[in-house]
Structure formats: C-alpha cells, structure tokens
N, C-alpha and C positions, 0 to 999 in steps of 0.2 A: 447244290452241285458238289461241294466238300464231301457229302456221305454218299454219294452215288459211286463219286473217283475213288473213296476209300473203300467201300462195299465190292469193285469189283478187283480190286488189287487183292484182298483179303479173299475172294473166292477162287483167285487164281495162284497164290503164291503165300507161304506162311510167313507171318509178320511177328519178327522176333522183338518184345516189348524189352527195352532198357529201363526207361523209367517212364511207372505208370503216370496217367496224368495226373495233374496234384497243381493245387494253387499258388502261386509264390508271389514274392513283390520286385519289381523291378524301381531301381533308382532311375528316376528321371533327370536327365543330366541335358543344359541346354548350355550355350555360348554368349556369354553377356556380349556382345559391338561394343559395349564401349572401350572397356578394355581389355577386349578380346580372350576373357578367363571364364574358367568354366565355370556355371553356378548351378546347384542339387536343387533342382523346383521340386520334386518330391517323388513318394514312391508309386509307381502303379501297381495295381494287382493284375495278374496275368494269369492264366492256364496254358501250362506246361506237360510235354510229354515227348517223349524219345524213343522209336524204332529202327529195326533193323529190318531190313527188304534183301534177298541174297548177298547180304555181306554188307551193305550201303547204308548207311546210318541216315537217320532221317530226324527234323527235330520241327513240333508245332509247337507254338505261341502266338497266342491272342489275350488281347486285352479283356479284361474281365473274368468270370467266372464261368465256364465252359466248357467241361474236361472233355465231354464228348467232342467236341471241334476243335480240342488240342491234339487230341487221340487220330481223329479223320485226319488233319493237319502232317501230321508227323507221316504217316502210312501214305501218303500223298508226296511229301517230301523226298521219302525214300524210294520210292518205287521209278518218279520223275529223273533222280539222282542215277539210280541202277537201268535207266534205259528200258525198264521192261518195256515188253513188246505192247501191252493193252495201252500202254502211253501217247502211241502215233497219232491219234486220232483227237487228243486229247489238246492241243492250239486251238483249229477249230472249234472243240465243244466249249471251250472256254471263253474265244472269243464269241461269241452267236453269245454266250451268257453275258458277257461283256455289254453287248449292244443291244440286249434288252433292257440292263439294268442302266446305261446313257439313255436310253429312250422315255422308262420311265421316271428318272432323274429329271431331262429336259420336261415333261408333262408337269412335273409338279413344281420346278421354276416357273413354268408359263400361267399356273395357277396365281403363284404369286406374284409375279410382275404386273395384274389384274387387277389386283389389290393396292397396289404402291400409289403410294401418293408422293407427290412433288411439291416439297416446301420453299417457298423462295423466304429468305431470311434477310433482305434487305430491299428496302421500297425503293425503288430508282425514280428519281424527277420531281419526288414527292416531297414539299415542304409542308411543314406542320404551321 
C-alpha cells in the first residue's frame, strides 16, 4: 500500500529528497515503574529518509533495514502533511487495508486458539 500512496504522489508532484534513505540507530529508551527514571534498553536500527512535497517536509522511519519503505514513508508523509489533492481518497484506502489486515490477523489467532491446550496445574479433592 506504502509504494502505491508513494508512486502516485511521485507521478503527480516532484518530491524534493533532503536526506536520502540511509540506515541509522536509534536509542531505545523505556521508563523503569519503579522509580519512574529512564533506562537505555538499547539501540534499534532503523531506515531513515527525509522529503519535501511543495514546501512540506515529510520524514519516514521504520524499524530495520528498508530504505525503499523509508523513502515511500517519507513521500507519503509529506504529501498527507501538504494536503495534496490525490490524498482525499486516501482514509478510505487505508482503512479497507486496515480491515483486511484485522481480518487476516483474526484468521490466524482462530488457527491457534485450535491448538491451545489448557493446563490445570493443581489437582483439586485429590489426596495422594
């Protein structure tokens, strides 16, 4: 869906590249509860990329190694940002992808709930 939304932004509008995609590492930073201070669990690698869509800066990142889906990301970002017109349509398409991908989401939990087994871990009444 990403390279369809970016492929037609790109045939309608020229997409000014800031920075091209390129791999980098993000610090992963989470919130210890106990005493509510930050703690560095570690770095991710990401793919990174930064466009401009008539003036409107746009920025993808995704997790892993990707550049082409950093690159659609960004071109997607900017274009959503700048209001282009080919955008209207674009909830809709999104959402219809949405509820296929819950659909076959739901399909493959019901495969494994099939599977589950149920362990009881204490004998009730039962003396040895």
């Amino acid at each position: 869906m990403r390279k369809s939304l970016a492929d037609e932004v790109r045939a309608l509008v020229p997409v000014e590249e800031i920075l091209a995609p390129r791999v980098g590492l993000v610090l992963a930073t989470v919130r210890e509860s106990a005493r509510c201070t930050l703690f560095h669990l570690g770095e991710v690698l990401v793919s990174e990329a930064k466009v401009r869509v008539e003036g409107v800066p746009g920025l993808g990142l995704i997790q892993g190694r990707d550049l082409d889906a950093a690159g659609d990301l960004a071109v997607v970002d900017a274009a959503w940002n700048a209001h282009l017109a080919c955008t209207v349509g674009w909830p809709a398409r999104l959402g219809a992808a949405e509820a296929t991908l819950e659909a076959a989401l739901d399909r493959e939990q019901a495969s494994f709930s099939s599977t589950r087994v149920e362990f009881e871990t204490l004998d009730q009444g039962k003396s040895l």
